[in-house]
C-alpha positions in Angstrom: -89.8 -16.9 7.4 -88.9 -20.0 9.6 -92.3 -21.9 9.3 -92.5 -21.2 5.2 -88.7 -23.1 4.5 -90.5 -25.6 7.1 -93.3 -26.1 4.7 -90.9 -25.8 1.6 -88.7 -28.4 3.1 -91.4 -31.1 3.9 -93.1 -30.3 0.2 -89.7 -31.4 -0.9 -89.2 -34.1 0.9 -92.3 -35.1 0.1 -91.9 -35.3 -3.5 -88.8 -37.0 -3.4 -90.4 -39.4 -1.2 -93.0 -40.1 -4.0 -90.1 -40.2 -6.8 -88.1 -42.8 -5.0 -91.0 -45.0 -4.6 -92.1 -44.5 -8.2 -88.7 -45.7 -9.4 -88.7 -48.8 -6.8 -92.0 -49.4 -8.1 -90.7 -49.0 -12.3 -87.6 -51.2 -10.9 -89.6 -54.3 -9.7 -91.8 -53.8 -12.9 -88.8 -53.9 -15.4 -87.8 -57.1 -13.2 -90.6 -59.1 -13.6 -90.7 -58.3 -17.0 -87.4 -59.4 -18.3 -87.5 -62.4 -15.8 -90.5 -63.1 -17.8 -90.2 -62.0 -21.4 -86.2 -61.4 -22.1 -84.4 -57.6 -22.1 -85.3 -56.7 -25.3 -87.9 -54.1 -25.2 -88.4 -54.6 -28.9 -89.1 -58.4 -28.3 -90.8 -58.2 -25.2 -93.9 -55.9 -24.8 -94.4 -56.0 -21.0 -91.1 -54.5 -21.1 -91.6 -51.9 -23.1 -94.6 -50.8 -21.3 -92.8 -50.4 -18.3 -90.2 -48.8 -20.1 -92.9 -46.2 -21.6 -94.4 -45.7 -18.0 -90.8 -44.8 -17.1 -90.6 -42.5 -19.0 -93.6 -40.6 -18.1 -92.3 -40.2 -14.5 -89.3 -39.0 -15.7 -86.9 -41.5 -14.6 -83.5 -41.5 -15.9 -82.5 -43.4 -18.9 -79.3 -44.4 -17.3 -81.0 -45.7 -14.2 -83.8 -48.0 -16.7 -81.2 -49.3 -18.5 -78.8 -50.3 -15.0 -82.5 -52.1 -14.3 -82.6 -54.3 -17.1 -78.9 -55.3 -16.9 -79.9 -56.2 -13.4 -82.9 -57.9 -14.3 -81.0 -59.8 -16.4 -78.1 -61.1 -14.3 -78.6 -64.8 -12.5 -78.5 -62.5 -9.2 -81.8 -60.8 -9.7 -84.2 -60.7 -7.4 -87.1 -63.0 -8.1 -90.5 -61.2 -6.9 -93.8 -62.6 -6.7 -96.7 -61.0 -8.0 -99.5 -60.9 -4.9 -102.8 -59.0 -4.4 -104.2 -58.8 -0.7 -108.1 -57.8 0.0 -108.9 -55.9 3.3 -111.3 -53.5 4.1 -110.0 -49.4 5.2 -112.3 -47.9 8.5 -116.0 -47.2 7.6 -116.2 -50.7 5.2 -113.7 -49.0 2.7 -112.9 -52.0 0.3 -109.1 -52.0 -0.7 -106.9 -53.7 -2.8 -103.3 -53.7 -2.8 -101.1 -55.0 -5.0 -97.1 -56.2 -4.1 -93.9 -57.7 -5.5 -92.3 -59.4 -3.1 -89.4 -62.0 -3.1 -90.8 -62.5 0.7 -94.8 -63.4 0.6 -94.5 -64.2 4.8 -93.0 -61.0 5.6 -94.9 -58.8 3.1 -98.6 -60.6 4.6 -97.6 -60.1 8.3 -96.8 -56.3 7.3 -100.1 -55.8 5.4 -102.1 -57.1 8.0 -100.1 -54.8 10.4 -101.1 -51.7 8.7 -104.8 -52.8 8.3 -105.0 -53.7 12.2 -103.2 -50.3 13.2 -105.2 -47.7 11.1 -109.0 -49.5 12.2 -109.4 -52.1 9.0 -108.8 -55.8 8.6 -107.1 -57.8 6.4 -109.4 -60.3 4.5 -109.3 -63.4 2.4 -109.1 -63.7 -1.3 -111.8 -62.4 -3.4 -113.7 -60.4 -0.1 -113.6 -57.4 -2.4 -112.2 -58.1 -5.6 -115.9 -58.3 -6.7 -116.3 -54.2 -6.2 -113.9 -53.8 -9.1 -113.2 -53.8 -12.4 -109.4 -55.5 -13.4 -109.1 -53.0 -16.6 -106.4 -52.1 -19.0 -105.6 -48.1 -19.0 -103.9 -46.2 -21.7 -103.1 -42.4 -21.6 -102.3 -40.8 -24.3 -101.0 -37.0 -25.6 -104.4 -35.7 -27.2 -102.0 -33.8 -30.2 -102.6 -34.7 -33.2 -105.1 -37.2 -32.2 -108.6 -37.4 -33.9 -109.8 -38.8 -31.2 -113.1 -40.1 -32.8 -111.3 -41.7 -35.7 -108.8 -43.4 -32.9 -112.5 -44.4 -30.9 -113.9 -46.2 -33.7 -110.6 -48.2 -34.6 -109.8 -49.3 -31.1 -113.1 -50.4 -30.5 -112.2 -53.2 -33.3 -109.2 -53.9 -30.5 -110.9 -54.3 -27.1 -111.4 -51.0 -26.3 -114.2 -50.5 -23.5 -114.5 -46.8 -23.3 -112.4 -43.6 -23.7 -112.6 -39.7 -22.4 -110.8 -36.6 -21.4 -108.5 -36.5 -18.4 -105.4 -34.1 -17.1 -102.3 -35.3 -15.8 -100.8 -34.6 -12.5 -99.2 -31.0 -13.9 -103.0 -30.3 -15.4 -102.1 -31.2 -19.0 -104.6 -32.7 -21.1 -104.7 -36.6 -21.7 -106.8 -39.1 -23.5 -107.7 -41.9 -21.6 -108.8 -45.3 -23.1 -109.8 -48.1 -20.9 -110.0 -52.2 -21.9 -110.7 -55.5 -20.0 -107.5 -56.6 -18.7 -107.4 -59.8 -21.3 -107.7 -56.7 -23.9 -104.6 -55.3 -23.1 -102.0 -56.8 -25.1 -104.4 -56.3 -28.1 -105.1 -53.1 -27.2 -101.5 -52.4 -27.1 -100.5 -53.4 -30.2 -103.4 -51.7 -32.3 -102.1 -48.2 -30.4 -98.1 -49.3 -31.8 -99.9 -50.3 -35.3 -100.9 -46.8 -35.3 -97.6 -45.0 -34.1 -99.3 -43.8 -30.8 -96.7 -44.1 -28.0 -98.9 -43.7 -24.8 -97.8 -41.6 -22.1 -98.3 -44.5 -20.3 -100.2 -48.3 -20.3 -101.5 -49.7 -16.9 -103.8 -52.4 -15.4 -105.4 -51.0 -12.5 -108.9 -52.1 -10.3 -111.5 -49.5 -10.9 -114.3 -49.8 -8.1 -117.8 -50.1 -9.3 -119.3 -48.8 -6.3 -118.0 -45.8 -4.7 -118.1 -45.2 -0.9 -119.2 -41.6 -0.1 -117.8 -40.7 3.5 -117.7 -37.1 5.6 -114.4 -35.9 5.2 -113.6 -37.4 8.8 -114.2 -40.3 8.2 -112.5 -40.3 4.6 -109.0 -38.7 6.5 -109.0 -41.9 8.7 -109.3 -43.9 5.4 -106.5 -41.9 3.5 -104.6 -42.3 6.7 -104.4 -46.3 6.0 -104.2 -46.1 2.0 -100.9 -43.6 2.6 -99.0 -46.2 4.7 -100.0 -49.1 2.9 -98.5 -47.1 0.0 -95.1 -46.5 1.9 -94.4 -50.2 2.5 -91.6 -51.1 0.6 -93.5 -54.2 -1.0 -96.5 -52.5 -1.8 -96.9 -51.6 -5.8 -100.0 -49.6 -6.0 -103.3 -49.5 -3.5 -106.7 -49.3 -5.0 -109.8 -48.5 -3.4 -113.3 -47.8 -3.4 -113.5 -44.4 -1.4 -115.0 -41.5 -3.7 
């Protein structure tokens, strides 16, 4: 009985681990886009992105709208947008993307992780080459034709779209742009009344690295704490 609240207990913690990065990670995203844009979500579509994207992790209105009064105060924090290259054990290419208000720190700390967990940090544009920069939209597949929907976004950047589930198992459309696409892409979706679940740019590899599970735990080992840092937004990779 013991060793199952033990597991119950760390499953927990775990998840509200993952929350409270998720809304640290919606927080500096709703900065940068008021700081950038204005805190009208109306008038600013980068905010109302994030504001949709929010939403889909289920953070609290209350706590979205105390972010964009912050966001808009002269005390707000001003982060910086960086991407570092490295590459994970076994010649794993990685990229990880921060928002930092201390570039110094948030560099020494990245290169940390990589050294610890047997990869290297390495200079711009190393690996960038192994991945697509794309636009990605899910969407709620009801009520969706989702052929009519594929031949009108194609008019709007669209780049290719399929089936997907979400993290519960529920059933998503996914459609996929180049990143210059995405604003356009954006609007024809609001032109059509389509709120997405959510609307991200994220670096899709173009060559996968196949790797013995072994190997791929040591790999995991390094994306997992890279994703822990506080800076750190999101880690891509190109582990299958």
């Amino acid at each position: 009985m013991g060793r199952i609240f033990e597991v119950r207990k760390h499953a927990m913690f775990a998840r509200w681990n993952r929350m409270a990065k998720q809304f640290a990670r919606i927080g500096k995203d709703i900065t940068i886009a008021v700081r950038a844009g204005g805190s009208d979500p109306a008038n600013n579509p980068a905010l109302r992105r994030v504001v949709q994207n929010a939403r889909a992790i289920n953070m609290p209105k209350d706590k979205v709208e105390a972010a964009i009064r912050r966001a808009s105060g002269q005390e707000a924090t001003d982060y910086q947008e960086v991407i570092y290259e490295g590459y994970a054990p076994h010649g794993v290419a990685v990229m990880v993307e921060t928002a930092t208000d201390n570039p110094t720190r948030t560099v020494a700390s990245v290169r940390n992780l990589f050294n610890k967990h047997g990869g290297n940090l390495a200079s711009t544009g190393s690996v960038s080459f192994l991945f697509r920069h794309l636009g990605v939209f899910r969407l709620n597949p009801a009520g969706i034709d989702q052929d009519d929907l594929e031949l009108y976004l194609i008019d709007h950047g669209l780049d290719e779209m399929g089936e997907s589930t979400g993290e519960n198992g529920e059933p998503q459309l996914v459609a996929r742009c180049e990143f210059e696409d995405f604003g356009t892409l954006q609007k024809a979706l609001e032109d059509r009344g389509i709120q997405p679940l959510s609307a991200e740019h994220e670096y899709v590899c173009t060559v996968p690295t196949e790797l013995p599970e072994e190997q791929a735990t040591e790999v995991m080992t390094l994306i997992d704490k890279l994703e822990q840092d506080d800076d750190v937004q999101r880690v891509f990779h190109t582990l299958a």
